[in-house]
Structures are given as C-alpha cells and as structure tokens.
N, C-alpha and C positions, 0 to 999 in steps of 0.2 A: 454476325461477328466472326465466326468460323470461316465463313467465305472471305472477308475482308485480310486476314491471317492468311490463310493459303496464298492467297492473290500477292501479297505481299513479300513473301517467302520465293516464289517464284519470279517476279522481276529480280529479288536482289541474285536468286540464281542465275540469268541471264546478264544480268551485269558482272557476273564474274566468272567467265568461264573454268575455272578451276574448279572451285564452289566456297560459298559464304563464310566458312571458315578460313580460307587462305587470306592472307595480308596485298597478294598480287594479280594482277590479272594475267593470262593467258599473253596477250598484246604484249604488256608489260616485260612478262618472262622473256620474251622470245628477243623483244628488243635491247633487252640488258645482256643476255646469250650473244649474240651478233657483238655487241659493243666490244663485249669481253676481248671476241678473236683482235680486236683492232689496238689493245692495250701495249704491244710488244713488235716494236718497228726496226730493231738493231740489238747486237750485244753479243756474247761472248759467253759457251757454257763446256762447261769440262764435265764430260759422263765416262764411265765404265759400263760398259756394254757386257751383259751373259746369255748367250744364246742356244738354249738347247732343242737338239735336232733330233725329232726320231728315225729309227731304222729305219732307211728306204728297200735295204733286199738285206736275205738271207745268208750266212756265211757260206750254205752249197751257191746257193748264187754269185756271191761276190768271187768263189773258187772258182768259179766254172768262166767268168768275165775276165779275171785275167789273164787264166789259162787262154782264153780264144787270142785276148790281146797280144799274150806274147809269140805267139803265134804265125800274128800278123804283122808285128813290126820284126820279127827274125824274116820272115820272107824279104822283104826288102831293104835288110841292113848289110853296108856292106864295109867292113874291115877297115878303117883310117886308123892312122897315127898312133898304131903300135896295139888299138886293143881290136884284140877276136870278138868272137861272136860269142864264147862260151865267157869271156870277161863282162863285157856289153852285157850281156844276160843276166849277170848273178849278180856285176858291182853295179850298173843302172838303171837297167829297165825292171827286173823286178821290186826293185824297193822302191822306183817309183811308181811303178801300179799300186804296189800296197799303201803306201801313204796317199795317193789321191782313191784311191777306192775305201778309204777310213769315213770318208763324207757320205758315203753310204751306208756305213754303222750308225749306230746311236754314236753322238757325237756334242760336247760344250767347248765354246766357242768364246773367249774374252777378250775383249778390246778395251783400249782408250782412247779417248778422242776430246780434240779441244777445236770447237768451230766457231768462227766469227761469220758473222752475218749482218744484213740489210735487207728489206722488205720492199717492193715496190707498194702493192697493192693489199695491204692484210683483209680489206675488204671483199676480194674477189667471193664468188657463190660456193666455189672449187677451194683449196689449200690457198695462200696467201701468197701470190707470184713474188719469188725471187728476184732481187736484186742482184746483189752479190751474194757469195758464201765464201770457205773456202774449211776443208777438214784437213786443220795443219798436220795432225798425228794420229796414225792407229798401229793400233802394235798388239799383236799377241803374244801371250806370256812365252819366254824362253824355252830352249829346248837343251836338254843336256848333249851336251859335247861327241857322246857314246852311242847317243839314240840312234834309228836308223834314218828318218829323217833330217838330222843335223848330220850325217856324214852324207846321205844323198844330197848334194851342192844344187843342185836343179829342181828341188823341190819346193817350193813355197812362195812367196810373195815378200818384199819389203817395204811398208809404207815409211815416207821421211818427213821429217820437219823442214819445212823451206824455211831458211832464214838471210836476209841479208846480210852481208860479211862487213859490211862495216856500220851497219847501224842497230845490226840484232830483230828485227822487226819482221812480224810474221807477213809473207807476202804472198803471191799468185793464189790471191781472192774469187771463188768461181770455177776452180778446177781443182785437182787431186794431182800431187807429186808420189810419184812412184821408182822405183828400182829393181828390176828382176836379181837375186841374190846372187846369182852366179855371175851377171854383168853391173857391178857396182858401179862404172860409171855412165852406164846408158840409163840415162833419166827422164823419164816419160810427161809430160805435163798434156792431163785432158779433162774433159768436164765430163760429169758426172752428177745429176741434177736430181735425181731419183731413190739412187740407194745409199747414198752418204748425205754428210753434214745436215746444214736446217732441216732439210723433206721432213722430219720426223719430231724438229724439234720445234716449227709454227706451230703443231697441232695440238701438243701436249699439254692438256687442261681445258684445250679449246675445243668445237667439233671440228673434225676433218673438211663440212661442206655447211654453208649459211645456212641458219637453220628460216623455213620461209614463212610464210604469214599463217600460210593454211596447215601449219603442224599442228597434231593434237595429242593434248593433254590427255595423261595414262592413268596418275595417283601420285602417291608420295612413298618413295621405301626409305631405308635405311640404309646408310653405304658407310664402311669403317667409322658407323658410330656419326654420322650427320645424317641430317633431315635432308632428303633432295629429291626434289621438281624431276618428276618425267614422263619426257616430251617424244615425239616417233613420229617420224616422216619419210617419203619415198626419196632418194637422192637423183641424179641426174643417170650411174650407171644403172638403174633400175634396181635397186636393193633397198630394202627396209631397216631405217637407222633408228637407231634408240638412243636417249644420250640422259644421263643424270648430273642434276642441274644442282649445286650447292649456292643459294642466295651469301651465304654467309663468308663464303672466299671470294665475292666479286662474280659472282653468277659463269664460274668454271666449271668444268665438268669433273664428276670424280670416276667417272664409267661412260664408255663409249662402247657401242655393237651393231654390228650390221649383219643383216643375213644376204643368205647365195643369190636370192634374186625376190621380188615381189609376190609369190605365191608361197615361197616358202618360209617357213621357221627357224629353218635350221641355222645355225648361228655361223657365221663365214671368218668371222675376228672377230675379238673384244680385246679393249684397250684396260685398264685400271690406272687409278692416276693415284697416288697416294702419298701421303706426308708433306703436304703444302706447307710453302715456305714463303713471308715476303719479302724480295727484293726490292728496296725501298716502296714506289708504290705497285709493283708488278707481283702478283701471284703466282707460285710455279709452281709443282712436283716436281718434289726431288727422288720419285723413286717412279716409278713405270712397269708394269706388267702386261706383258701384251703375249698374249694367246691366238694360233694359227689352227682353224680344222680344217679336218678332208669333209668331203663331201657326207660321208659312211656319220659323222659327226668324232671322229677320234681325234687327237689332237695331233699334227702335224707339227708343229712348230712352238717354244713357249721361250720371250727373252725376258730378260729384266735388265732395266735401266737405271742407275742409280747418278743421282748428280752432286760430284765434288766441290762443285763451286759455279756462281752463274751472274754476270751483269749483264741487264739490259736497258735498251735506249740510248746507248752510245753515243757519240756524235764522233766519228770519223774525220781523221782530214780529208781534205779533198782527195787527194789522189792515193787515198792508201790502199784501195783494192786494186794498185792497178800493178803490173809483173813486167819486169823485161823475161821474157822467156829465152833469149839469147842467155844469159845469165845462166841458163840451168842445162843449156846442150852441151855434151860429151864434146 
C-alpha cells in the first residue's frame, strides 16, 4: 500500500512541474507570460519620470576638471563681438563648466512625457519591435530667473510639443522635436528608438525578453503583498533573468532582474512594477521602480516612474503618424 502511495504521489509530481500544490503547470505559466507581452498593441501614456544619479567624481575632482577645461578653451578663444577673454571667462564658460559638470554630482532629474505609440511585433523573443512612437513632451522643472543656469543662455536642452497649427493634433510620430534654448528657432527633428518614448513603456508589467520553454521554476515569494510564480532563464545577451509572475493581474510581472552575466549573481537591474491598474481589459503599473548597479554591487542609478493617465489599443487613422517635417525647418 505504501508503495502504491509513493508511486502515485510521484507521477502527479511529474505532471506538474511546479509541484502538486500549484493550480498551474510550468508549460502553462510560461505560455500565459508570453501572451501577456502580446495584450498591449497601441495607445497613449502620460508619466512623470524621477531619476536619481549618484556621485560620479569628487568635488577636488570636479575642481580640478574644470580648472584643466578652462584652460583649454582660453588657449584657443579668441576676442569677437565686443567680449574679452576675461568676460568669455567669468560670464560664459565658467558657469557653463559648472552646470554641466553638476551631472557629475549626485544629481534628480524630472520629466514629463506623453507618448503615443504602435507595435509591429509585441511577439518578438527581444522587447516588442516598434512601429511607430513619438515622445510629444519632456520638460524639466523650471529654473529661477536669478539662477546661474537660467542666465547662462547656452546651457541646457529644450524639448517641445509638435502640434499642427490648424488642427491641434500631436504629429511627427517616431522621432523627437527638439530646440537648443539659445537658437529657438532651429528645430531639430530625429529618431531616437532607445532612450525615449515606448522602449520602456512595451516592457512595464511584461519581461523585457520571451520567456522560452526550457525556463525553470524557482518557488513562490511574496511581492507587495501577492502570491507570484518565479521563473529564471538565460537571455540572448548571456545574463541570468528572473521575473515574478502574478496569475492574479493576467500573469504580469510585479519584479523583473537580471544579472552581469551567466556566472554571476550579481544583480545588473531590477525593475519593480507596482500599483496595477486596469485599463479597460489591459493591465498596467502605474508606478515603476527601477534600480541601476555597478559592477562593486552599489547602486549606480535609481528612477521611479509614476503614470498620470494611460489608453491603450487605440485604433489610429491611417496616416496619423505620418509628419511633413518641412513644416518644422527654421
């Protein structure tokens, strides 16, 4: 009888590779994971972006960098339109070394941004190829009037809202409108596929990369208070991914981590995905935590993401991502 028990006990564990307690199989998981990435094909999401940077060098360091700098741009400056060298010096190039040399203080960083998007391929093995995009607006919080970077004119970036002038409608879908602050009417249009718009918003809830057949099952933890599935596989740049799996939001992830490389542990990013929200039948976080380390394991990099408002599945007109870029040249 004893034998017959065991024996029994042991196929049902082979039939569920999670184990006999679970409701799901391994198979199952993996295949409801993948479906997930494919839930979210188009749409439109307004986030506030917080980015905080740590120290990259030391204050003798950063004194000692600008010092060389100014150094080197007095060697080769020479005297136009009224202003010396000792003007040049004190009214621009110093306070522009010290505001971009700020980027290598500790340093937070706030944006906003409203991006519409379309998906070619949400199935791909990699992040979900791009259609269209386009990131209408980013803007960092104001600067007083008095600061020294608000009276250096040549310091900083302006991102703009494209809008068509007679019908209001956000346009040049797939690139990023820009302006350098001191030339307001040279207006730059260029793509950028990487560090703006969607790249970061396919992924959020989803894995980064398909999760494959031959992934295996870790246990079960806790994450902000849900039961979640988790799963770890090798990805395509050779790094070891972890992803925690909540059945209960449509088999989204509430954590995502990868490490430096296949031998190691050390943990390279981790995503957090928190405060899920449904959009009709699409499930999203609306809040984002993402953590950057160095190699040493310290943290390098930590933003949060919070989202104001989000539709998706859109159905576009035909030609709405499309731009006269004539339209936007100076």
């Amino acid at each position: 009888m004893y034998r017959i028990v065991l024996t029994l006990a042991i196929i049902l564990f082979c039939f569920n590779p999670l184990s006999n307690a679970e409701d799901i199989s391994l198979d199952e998981l993996i295949r409801n994971v993948n479906k997930a990435r494919m839930t979210i094909r188009s749409g439109e999401i307004h986030t506030e972006s917080t980015e905080e940077n740590t120290a990259k060098k030391t204050e003798e360091e950063i004194a000692a960098s600008i010092q060389k700098d100014i150094e080197e741009e007095l060697k080769t400056y020479i005297p136009h339109e009224g202003v010396d060298v000792e003007t040049f010096k004190n009214d621009y190039l110093i306070p522009n070394l010290k505001y971009n040399y700020n980027r290598e203080r500790r340093h937070t960083v706030i944006e906003h941004a409203t991006t519409l998007f379309q998906i070619e391929d949400p199935n791909s093995d990699f992040f979900p190829k791009l259609y269209h995009y386009k990131l209408t607006l980013t803007k960092s919080p104001g600067l007083s009037l008095d600061s020294e970077p608000a009276q250096n004119h040549h310091a900083g970036l302006i991102y703009l809202l494209a809008f068509d002038t007679q019908n209001q409608v956000r346009l040049e879908i797939g690139t990023i409108l820009s302006s350098r602050s001191h030339l307001p009417n040279a207006v730059q249009i260029f793509n950028d596929n990487q560090y703006y718009g969607y790249g970061h918003y396919s992924l959020w809830g989803r894995p980064l990369f398909r999760v494959p057949d031959d992934a295996k099952y870790i246990g079960k933890e806790t994450v902000d208070d849900a039961e979640c599935y988790v799963i770890t596989f090798p990805n395509k740049f050779k790094q070891n991914v972890s992803i925690w799996v909540d059945k209960s939001i449509g088999y989204c992830i509430r954590k995502f981590e990868s490490t430096v490389n296949l031998e190691s542990d050390q943990i390279s990013f981790r995503w957090e995905f928190k405060n899920y929200q449904k959009y009709k039948d699409v499930w999203f976080p609306t809040n984002t935590e993402e953590t950057y380390y160095k190699n040493d394991g310290t943290i390098r990099r930590r933003g949060k993401v919070k989202v104001t408002a989000a539709l998706f599945n859109v159905d576009f007109p035909e030609d709405f991502f499309k731009i006269d870029r004539n339209f936007y040249r100076p």
